[in-house]
N, C-alpha and C positions, 0 to 999 in steps of 0.2 A: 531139895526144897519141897517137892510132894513125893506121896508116896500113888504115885500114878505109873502106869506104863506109858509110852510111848504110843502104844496102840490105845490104851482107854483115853488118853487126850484128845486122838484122833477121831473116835467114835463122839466123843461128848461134843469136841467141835463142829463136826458136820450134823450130828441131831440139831445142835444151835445152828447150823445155819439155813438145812432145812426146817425149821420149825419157824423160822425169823420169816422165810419165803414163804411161807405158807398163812402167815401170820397178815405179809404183806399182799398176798392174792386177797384175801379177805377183805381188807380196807380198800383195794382197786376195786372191788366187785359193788362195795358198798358206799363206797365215795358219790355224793350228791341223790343218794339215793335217801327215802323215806326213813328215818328210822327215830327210834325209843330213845327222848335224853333226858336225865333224872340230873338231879343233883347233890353233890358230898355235902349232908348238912343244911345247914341255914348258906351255903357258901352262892350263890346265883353267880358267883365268878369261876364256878369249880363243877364243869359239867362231867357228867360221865353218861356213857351209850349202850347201849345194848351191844355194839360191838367191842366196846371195850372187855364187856364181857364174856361174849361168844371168844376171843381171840384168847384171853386170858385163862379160859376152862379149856381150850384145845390143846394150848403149850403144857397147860397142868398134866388134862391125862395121858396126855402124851411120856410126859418125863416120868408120871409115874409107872406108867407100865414098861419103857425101856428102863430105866434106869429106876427101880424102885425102892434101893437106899439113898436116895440123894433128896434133900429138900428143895422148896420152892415156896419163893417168896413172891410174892407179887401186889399188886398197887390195891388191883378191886377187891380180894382174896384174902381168908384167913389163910397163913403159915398152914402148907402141906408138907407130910413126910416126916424125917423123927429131928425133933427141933434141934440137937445135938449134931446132926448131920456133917460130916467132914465137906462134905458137896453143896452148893445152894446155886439154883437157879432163880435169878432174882428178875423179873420179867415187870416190864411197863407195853402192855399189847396194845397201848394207842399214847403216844405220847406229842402230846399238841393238838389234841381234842378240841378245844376252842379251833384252830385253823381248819381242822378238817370239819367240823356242824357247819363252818359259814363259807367252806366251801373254798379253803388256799391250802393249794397243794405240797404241804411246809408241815411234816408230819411222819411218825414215826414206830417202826413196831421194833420194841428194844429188849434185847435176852443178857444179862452177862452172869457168868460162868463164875464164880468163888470158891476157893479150896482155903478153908478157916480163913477165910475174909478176904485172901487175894486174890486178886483177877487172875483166871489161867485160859479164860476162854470169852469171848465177846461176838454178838451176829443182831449186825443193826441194818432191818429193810426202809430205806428211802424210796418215796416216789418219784423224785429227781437228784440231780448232784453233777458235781464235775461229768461226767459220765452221761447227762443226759436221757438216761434208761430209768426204767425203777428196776432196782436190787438190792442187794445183801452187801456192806462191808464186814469183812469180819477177820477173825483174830484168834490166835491161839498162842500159847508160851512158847518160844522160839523160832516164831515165825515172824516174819512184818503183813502189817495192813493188805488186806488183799479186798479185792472188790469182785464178785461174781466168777471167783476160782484164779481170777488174776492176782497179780502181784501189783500194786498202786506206787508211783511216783509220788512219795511227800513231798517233792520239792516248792518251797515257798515261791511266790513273784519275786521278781527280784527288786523290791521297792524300801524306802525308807520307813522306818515305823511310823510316821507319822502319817503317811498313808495309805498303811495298812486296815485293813477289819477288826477290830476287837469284839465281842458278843460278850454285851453287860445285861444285868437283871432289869428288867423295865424300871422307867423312873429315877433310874439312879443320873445323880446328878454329880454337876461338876467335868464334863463330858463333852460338850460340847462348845464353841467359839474356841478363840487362840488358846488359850490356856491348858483345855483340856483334849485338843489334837494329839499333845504328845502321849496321850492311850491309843493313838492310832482314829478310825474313822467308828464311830460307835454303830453298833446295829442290836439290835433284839428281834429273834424270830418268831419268840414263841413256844421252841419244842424246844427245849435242854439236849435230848439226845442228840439232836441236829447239828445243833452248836459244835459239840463235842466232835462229830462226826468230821466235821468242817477244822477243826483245830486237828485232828489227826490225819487229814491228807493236807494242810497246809492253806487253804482258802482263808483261814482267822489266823492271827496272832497271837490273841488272847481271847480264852473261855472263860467268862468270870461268875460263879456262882454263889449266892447266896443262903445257905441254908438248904440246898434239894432235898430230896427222900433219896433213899437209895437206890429206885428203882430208876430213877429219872438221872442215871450218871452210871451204874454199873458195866451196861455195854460199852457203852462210851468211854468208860476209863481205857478198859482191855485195849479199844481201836487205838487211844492215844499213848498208850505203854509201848504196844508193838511198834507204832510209828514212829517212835523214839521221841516223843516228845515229852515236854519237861511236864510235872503233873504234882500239886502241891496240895495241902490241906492244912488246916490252924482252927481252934478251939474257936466257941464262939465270942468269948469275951474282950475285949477292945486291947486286954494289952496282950494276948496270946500273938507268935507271931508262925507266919508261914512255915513249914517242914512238907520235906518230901514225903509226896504219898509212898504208903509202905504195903497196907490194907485198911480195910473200913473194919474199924474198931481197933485201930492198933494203940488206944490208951490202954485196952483191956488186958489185964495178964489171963494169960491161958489162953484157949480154946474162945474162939465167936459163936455163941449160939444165932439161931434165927431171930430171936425175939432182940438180943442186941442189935443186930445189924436192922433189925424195923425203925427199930428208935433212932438211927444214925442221921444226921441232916447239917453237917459240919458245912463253910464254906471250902469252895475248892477250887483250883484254878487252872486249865489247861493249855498248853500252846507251844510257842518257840523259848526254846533255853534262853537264849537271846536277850529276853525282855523279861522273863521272870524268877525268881518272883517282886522283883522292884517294882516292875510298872502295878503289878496286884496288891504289893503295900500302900502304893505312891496314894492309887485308886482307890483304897478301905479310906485312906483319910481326909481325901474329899466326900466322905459319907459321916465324918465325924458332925458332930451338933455346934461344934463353932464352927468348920470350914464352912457346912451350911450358912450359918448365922451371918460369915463373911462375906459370900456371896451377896447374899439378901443384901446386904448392908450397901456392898457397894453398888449396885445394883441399883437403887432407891437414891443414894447419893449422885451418882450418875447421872439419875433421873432430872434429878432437880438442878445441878450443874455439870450440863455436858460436856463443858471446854476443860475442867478440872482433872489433870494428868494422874487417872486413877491406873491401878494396874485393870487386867484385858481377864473379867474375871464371866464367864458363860453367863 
């Protein structure tokens, strides 16, 4: 599959997971404290920090003076390193920015590791988790999910899917009341990585994403590949349908540059084999413009007669 040793896999994954911890001492040191927030654009929903940046320029020089044919992709950053790279370190150094300025500890420093586009390596620092500590979960090819040099238990709760956690893109409808239970019990946190994090030791049953960047899924893929769970992807288009993730940009023949994998933002879905990818079809089409419209409709009809034995629509 790669043309890696044994030994540079191991090197490449501990630089990611020291670099992930170090990344995470950062945000501990600066959480609640004073700091510089600008914003992406005209976006005033789309903060970025000074540490975003600080964290972002440390993993860079970092990767490029151990490892200085290997690219690096990152969120706040132009493409470093020679854009052709067989290697890309693809880094979101604060992911959930909003949680962490107002101060909820629900946040994220995320690295993962690409060899022409597939995950071979992944080192995501949480401030809390099953685990209760702030640390590192992290991942490399052939190994499972390990947390702070342990080896992690994916095992699920032993509960019905209906009520279990799934983790949808905010706003999405259709989700809530009888109807929409059987996606399990809906939550949005905020961080993507997180989410992710969470579908790969078993806490969610369904990751559901909408369009991310690929900074904002790359560790997290790795966590949930290793943890053996099921991990999908599909076109943006309404009649594209779900396929197993392979790699980010695997429509492209040949080789992934950097600049492809910037522009990558497919939807994508991670969790229990179990349940997917039906419940992540079931779920795209309660976001269709008539299931919407249906809602509304009964909704409104409801309204004005409530004795009228309508179906049980959120």
């Amino acid at each position: 599959m790669m043309s890696l040793s044994s030994d540079d896999l191991d090197e490449i994954a501990e630089a990611a997971r020291a670099l992930a911890q170090r990344g995470g001492d950062i945000l501990m040191d600066r959480f609640h404290a004073t700091i510089e927030i600008s914003f992406k654009g005209q976006n005033a929903h789309d903060p970025v920090t000074e540490v975003d940046h600080a964290i972002e320029d440390m993993i860079r020089d970092e990767v490029h003076r151990i490892f200085p044919t290997h690219g690096v992709l990152g969120e706040e950053r132009d493409n470093g390193g020679p854009l052709d790279a067989d290697i890309v370190w693809v880094i979101d150094p604060l992911d959930g920015t909003s949680n962490f300025i107002n101060g909820i500890g629900m946040f994220a420093c995320s690295i993962g590791i690409l060899h022409r586009g597939t995950p071979i390596a992944g080192a995501l620092w949480l401030p809390s988790n099953r685990f209760l500590v702030p640390g590192v979960y992290h991942s490399k090819v052939g190994e499972g999910l390990m947390f702070n040099g342990d080896a992690v238990d994916c095992g699920a709760p032993a509960l019905q899917a209906a009520s279990r956690l799934s983790t949808v893109p905010a706003g999405t409808g259709g989700v809530t009341g009888p109807a929409g239970r059987r996606f399990g019990i809906a939550r949005t946190f905020g961080s993507t990585a997180t989410e992710l994090a969470l579908a790969a030791e078993g806490s969610v049953q369904m990751a559901l994403f909408d369009g991310s960047r690929i900074w904002d899924v790359a560790g997290g893929v790795s966590l949930c590949i290793a943890a053996g769970r099921a991990v999908y992807t599909k076109g943006r288009g309404s009649e594209e349908r779900w396929r197993p993730f392979t790699r980010f940009g695997d429509k492209i023949d040949g080789p992934v540059n950097m600049e492809q994998l910037r522009k990558w933002s497919d939807p994508l879905v991670a969790g229990d084999a179990s349940v997917l990818p039906a419940s992540a079809a079931a779920l795209k089409k309660e976001q269709s413009v008539a299931a919407t419209a249906k809602r509304a409709a009964v909704k409104s009809v409801k309204r004005a007669f409530p004795n009228l034995p309508l179906p049980s629509y959120p």
